[in-house]
N, C-alpha and C positions, 0 to 999 in steps of 0.2 A: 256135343263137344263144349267145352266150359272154355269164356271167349268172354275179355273184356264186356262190362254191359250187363250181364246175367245176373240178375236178381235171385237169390239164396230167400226162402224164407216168405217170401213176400216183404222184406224188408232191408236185404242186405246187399246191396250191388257191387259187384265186383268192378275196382278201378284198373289194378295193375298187381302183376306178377312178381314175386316180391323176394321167393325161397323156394324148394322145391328138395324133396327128398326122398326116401325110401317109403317112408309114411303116407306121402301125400306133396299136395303145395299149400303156399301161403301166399295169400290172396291180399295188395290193404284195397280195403272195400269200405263201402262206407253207407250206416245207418240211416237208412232214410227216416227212421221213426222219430229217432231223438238227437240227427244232424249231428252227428259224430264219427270221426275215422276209426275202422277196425281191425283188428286182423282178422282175417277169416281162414283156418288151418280144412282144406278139405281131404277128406281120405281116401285111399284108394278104392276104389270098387272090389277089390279083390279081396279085403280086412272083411267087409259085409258078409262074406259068404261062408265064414268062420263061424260056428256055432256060439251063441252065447256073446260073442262077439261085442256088437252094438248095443247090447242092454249092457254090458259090463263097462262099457266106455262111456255111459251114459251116469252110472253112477260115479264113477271117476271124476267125471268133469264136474257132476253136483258136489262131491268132497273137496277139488280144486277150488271152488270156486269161496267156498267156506273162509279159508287161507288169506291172515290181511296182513301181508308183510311189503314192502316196500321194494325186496329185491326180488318177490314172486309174481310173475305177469299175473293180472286179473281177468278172471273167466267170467264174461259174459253171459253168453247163450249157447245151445247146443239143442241141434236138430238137424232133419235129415229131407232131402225132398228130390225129388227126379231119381232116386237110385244113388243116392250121395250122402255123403254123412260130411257134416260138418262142426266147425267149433270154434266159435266167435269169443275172440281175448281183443284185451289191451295192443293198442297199437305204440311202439315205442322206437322212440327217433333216437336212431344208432343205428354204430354197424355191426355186425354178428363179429363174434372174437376170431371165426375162420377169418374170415375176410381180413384182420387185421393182420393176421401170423403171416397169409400169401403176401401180403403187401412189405413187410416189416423182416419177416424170419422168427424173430424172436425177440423177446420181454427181456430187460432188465429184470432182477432179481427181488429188488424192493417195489416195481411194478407189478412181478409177477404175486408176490404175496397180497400186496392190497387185494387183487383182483380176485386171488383163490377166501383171502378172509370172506369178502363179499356171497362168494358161491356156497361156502359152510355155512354162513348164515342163512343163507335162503333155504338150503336143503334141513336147517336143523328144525323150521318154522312146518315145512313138509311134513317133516318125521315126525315132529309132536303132535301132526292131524292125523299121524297113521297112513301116511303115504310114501312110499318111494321114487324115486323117478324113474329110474331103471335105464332110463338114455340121456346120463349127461354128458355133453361133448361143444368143441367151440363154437358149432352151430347153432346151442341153445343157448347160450352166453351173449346176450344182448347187451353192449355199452353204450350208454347216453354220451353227447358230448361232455355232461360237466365231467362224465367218468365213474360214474355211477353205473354197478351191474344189475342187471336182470335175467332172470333163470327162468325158462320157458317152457311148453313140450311137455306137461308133465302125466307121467303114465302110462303113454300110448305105446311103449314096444314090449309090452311082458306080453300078450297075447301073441304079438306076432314074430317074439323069437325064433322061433321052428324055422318060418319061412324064410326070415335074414337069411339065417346059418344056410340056408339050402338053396335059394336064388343065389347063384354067381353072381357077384360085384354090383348088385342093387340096391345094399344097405353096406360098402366100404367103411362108411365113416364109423358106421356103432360097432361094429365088428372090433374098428381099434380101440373101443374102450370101454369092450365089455370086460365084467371083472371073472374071475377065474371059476367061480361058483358057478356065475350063470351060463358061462360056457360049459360047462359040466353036467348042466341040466338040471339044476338046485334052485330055489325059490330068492330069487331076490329079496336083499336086506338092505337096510340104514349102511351095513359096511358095504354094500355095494356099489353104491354112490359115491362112499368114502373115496374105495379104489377107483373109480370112473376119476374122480376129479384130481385123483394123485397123479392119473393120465394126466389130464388138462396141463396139470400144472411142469409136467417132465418135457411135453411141447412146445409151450411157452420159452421153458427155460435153456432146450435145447434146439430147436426150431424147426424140431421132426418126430416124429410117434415112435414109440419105443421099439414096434415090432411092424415090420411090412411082410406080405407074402402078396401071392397070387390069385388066390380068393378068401372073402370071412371066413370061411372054415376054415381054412391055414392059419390066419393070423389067430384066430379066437383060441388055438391047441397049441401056440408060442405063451398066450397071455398064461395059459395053464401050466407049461413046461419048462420052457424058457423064463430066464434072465434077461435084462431088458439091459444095453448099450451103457454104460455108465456115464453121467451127465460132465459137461466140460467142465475141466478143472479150474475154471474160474468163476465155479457156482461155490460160495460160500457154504463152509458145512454144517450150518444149522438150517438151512435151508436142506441142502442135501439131504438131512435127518429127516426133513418132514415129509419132503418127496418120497424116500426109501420106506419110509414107514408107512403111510397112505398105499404104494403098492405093495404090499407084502401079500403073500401068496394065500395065506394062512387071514380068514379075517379076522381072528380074535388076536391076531397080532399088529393091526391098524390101528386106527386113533380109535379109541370107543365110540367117541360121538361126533358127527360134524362139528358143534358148538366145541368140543375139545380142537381141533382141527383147526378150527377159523382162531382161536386165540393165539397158538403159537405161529400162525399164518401170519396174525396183526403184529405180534410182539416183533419177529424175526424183519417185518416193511417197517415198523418203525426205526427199529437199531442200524437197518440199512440208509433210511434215510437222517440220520442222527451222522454217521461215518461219513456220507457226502458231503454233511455240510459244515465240518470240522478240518479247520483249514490247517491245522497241524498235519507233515505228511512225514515219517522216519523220524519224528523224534525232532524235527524240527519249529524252532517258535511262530505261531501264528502270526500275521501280520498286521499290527494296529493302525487304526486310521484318528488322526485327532477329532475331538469334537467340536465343537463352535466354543470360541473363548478359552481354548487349552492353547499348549503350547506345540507347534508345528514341528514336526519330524525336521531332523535335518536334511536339508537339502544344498545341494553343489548351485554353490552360484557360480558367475561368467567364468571365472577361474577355472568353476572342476571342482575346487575344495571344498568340503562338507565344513556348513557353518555353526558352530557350537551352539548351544544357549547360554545367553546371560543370564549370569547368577541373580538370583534372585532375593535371598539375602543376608548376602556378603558371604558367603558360605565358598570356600577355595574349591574351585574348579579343578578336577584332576587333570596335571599338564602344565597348568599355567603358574608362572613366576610369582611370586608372595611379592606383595606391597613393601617397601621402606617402610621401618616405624608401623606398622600396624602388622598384622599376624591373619590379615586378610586378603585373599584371593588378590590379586590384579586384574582388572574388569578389561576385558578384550577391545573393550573402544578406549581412543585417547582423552581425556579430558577436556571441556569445551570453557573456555576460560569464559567467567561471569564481570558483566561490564561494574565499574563502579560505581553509584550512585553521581547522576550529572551527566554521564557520558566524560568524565574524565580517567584517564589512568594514575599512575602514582607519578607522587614526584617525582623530575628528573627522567622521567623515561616516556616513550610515544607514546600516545593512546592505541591500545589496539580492540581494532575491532568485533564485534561478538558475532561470529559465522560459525555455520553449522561445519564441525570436521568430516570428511570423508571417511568412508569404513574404510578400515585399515582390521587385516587378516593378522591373528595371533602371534603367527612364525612368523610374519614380515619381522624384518631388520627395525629400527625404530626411525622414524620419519627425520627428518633434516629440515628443521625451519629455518627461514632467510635470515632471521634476526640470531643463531648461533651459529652462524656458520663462519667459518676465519675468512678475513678478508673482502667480506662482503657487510662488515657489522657496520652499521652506523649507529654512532652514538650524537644524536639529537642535541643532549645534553653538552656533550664538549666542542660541539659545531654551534653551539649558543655561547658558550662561554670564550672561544677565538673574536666570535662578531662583536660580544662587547670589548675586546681586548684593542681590537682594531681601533673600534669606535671611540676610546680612551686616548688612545697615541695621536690621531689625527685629530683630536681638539686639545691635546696637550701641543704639537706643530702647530695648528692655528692659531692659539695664543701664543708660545713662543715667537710665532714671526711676525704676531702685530706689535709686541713686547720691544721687540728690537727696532721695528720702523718707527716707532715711537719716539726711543730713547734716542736716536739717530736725530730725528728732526727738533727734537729741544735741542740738541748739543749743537747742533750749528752747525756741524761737518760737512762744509761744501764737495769733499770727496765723496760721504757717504750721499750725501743726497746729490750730487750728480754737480756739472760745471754749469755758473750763471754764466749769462754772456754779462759785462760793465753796462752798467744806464748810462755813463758819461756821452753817448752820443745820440744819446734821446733824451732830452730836456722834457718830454713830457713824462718824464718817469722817476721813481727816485728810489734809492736803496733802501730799502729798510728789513735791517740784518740780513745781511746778502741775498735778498730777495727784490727782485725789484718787482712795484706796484706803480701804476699810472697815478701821474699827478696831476691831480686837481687845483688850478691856481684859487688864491683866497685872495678876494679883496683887502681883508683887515691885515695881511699879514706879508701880502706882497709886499717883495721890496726890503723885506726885514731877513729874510734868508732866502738865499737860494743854492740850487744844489748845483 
C-alpha cells in the first residue's frame, strides 16, 4: 500500500497526496538525490497488465521530456519498481483550473481567453514534437499564482481509452472532453486537443460542461450526436465564434492549428480588456481628471454654485457682461484698488486702504460700498473745510471784541467801562481820567496842589 514515506526509485519519497484520478495519483514527493520537490504521477496497477502498455508509456515520457516550452510541465524521470509505474515531472505551485471553476463557477470572458491562449500554445509546442495529449481537461490545467498556465498529463489516456469508456464512472472527467473522433473509435489528432480544449473553454465561460449523463458512455455518444446548451447570452460573439468553432463536430471544420487557436484566443482577451478599461459607456464623454499645474474642474463651492474659470487672456467668457470702454470680457472678481505711492490717496478724498476683496459670485447683484452709499457718505473734504470756516469766524469775534474793549477805554466812556466810585473821600487817591490811582505824597511838590 503506497503511504506517506515510500521511496519510489531509491530516490523519490513520497510527501503528500496531491491529485488523484482515473489514471493514477499524484504524489509531491521529493528527490533525495538532487534536494528538489517533485511531482511523482503513479499509475494504476491495472494500465501494467495491458499489453505493450508500459514500453509505450515509456517512450512517451522520453518524447515528453524533449519538449522545452514554458507552459509544458517538465518530464524528469520515469520508471517502475514494486509493481508500479511511475512518472516524475516538474512540481508547480498552483491550483489546478478544476478547483478554480468549483470555487468560482465561472471565468470572465477576457480571463477565460488569456487562459485558453495559454493552453494553444502549449499544445502547439506538443504537436510540433509529434505528440498529442489526448486528455486535456481543467485538471490538467495547472495555474501559478502570477497566472501563468501549465499543461500537464501528457499521453497517458490513448492506451487506456477502451477501459474509460467501459469502467462506469472511473474516468467522469475525460469522458466530458473527449472529442467526437476519439469517441468513435478513431486515432487521435492535433484537432483533438483543439476540440478537448473548446471544452475547457465552454466551462469556463458557462460554468458547467456542455453535456452530463449517467455514465462516460453516455456522455462520450452526446459529444458525438448532440449539440451542446448554447453559451449565456452575455458571452460576446467573437468569443462565441471561437468556442463554436473549436467544438465543431467535423475536425477539418476546427481551428487547423492550436497556434491558430491561441491567437484569436489572445486577440479576442485583449479587445476585452481594451472595453473594460474605456471609461466612455452609451456614447457618453469620458471623465477627465486635471493634472498638476492645469486648471481644476469646476467645483461647487459653500454656496452649491459651480465656480467658473478666470479668463486667462482677456478672452470674453461666455455669460458674462463686457467691460465699459474696452470690447473685453468682465473678469468675475471685483477690482482691488492699488495704493498710491506714499500710502496717500488723491486729493480731497480719504485714504483708502489696499485689502484683499472677498470673492464675490458672477450673478451676485454688485456689491454696496459704505463710501457710495446715500446717507451714509462722508465727505472728509467738506467736514474739513466747515472746521476751517468755524475757525475763521471765531478769530474774526475775537478780534472784533478786543477791537471794541479797546476803543471803549481810550474814549473815556465811564458807562461803557463801568461806574468809578469819586476819590473825593479818600485823600489818598486821586483822579486821573476818571480813574482813580493811590497817591503818593511828593516832598518837592507838596503843598503846591492838592486834590
Amino acid at each position: 500500500m503506497i503511504s506517506p514515506g515510500v521511496t519510489l526509485g531509491g530516490r523519490y519519497r513520497l510527501d503528500e497526496r496531491i491529485a488523484g484520478g482515473g489514471m493514477g495519483d499524484v504524489w509531491r514527493g521529493t528527490d533525495e538525490v538532487l534536494g528538489r520537490t517533485v511531482a511523482v504521477k503513479i499509475l494504476l496497477p491495472a494500465l501494467l497488465d495491458e499489453p505493450g502498455f508500459a514500453e509505450r508509456f515509456r517512450g512517451e515520457a522520453r518524447t515528453m521530456a524533449t519538449i522545452n516550452h514554458p507552459g509544458v510541465v517538465d518530464v524528469y524521470d520515469y520508471g517502475s519498481d514494486q509493481q508500479l509505474a511511475f512518472l516524475v515531472m516538474e512540481y508547480v505551485e498552483g491550483d489546478a483550473l478544476s478547483r478554480t471553476l468549483s470555487r468560482v463557477g465561472r471565468l470572465t470572458p477576457a480571463r477565460t481567453m488569456a487562459l485558453v491562449a495559454q493552453a494553444a500554445d502549449a499544445l502547439q509546442a506538443a504537436h510540433a514534437n509529434g505528440i498529442v495529449h489526448r486528455d486535456v481537461k481543467p485538471g490538467n490545467l495547472l495555474v501559478r499564482p502570477n497566472g501563468t498556465l501549465v499543461l500537464t498529463d501528457f499521453g497517458i489516456a490513448r492506451s487506456a481509452l477502451v477501459g474509460q469508456l467501459t469502467v462506469a464512472g472511473s474516468v467522469l472527467g475525460t469522458a466530458s472532453y473527449i472529442s467526437p473522433e476519439q469517441a468513435s473509435g478513431a486515432v487521435a489528432t492535433a484537432a483533438s486537443d483543439v476540440y478537448a480544449l473548446g471544452v475547457v473553454a465552454y466551462q469556463c465561460l458557462s460554468g458547467h460542461r456542455p453535456f452530463d449523463g449517467a455514465t462516460p458512455i453516455e456522455i462520450a455518444m452526446k459529444h458525438v450526436r448532440d449539440n451542446p446548451r448554447p453559451l449565456p447570452a452575455d458571452i460576446p460573439p467573437a468569443v462565441r465564434a471561437i468556442v463554436d468553432r473549436a467544438m465543431a463536430k467535423d475536425p477539418g471544420a476546427r481551428w487547423p492549428t492550436a497556434s491558430a487557436m491561441a491567437s484569436v484566443a489572445r486577440q479576442a482577451a485583449s479587445s476585452l480588456t481594451t472595453q473594460v478599461h474605456q471609461p466612455a459607456v452609451n456614447g457618453s464623454a469620458p471623465v477627465s481628471r486635471p493634472l498638476s499645474g492645469g486648471p481644476a474642474p469646476n467645483r461647487p463651492h459653500s454656496g452649491g454654485a459651480a465656480v467658473p474659470h478666470r479668463p486667462h487672456s482677456g478672452a470674453p467668457t461666455p455669460g458674462s457682461p463686457a467691460h465699459p470702454n474696452s470690447g473685453q470680457a468682465r473678469p468675475p472678481y471685483p477690482p482691488v484698488p492699488r495704493p498710491v505711492s506714499g500710502g496717500q490717496g488723491a486729493r480731497g478724498a480719504a485714504s483708502v486702504p489696499s485689502v484683499q476683496q472677498p470673492y464675490r459670485h458672477p450673478s451676485a447683484p454688485p456689491m454696496q460700498h459704505p463710501q457710495a452709499t446715500p446717507g451714509n457718505q462722508s465727505d472728509s473734504s467738506g467736514g474739513r473745510q466747515v472746521l476751517i470756516v468755524l475757525a475763521v469766524v471765531l478769530a474774526l469775534l475775537v478780534l472784533l471784541c478786543a477791537g471794541v474793549i479797546s476803543f471803549l477805554l481810550k474814549s473815556g466812556n465811564p458807562t461803557a467801562a463801568g461806574t468809578v466810585e469819586p476819590c473825593a473821600a479818600a485823600p489818598s487817591y486821586r483822579l486821573t481820567k476818571q480813574v482813580c490811582v493811590p497817591h503818593i505824597p511828593n516832598p518837592a511838590t507838596e503843598g503846591r496842589q492838592t486834590l
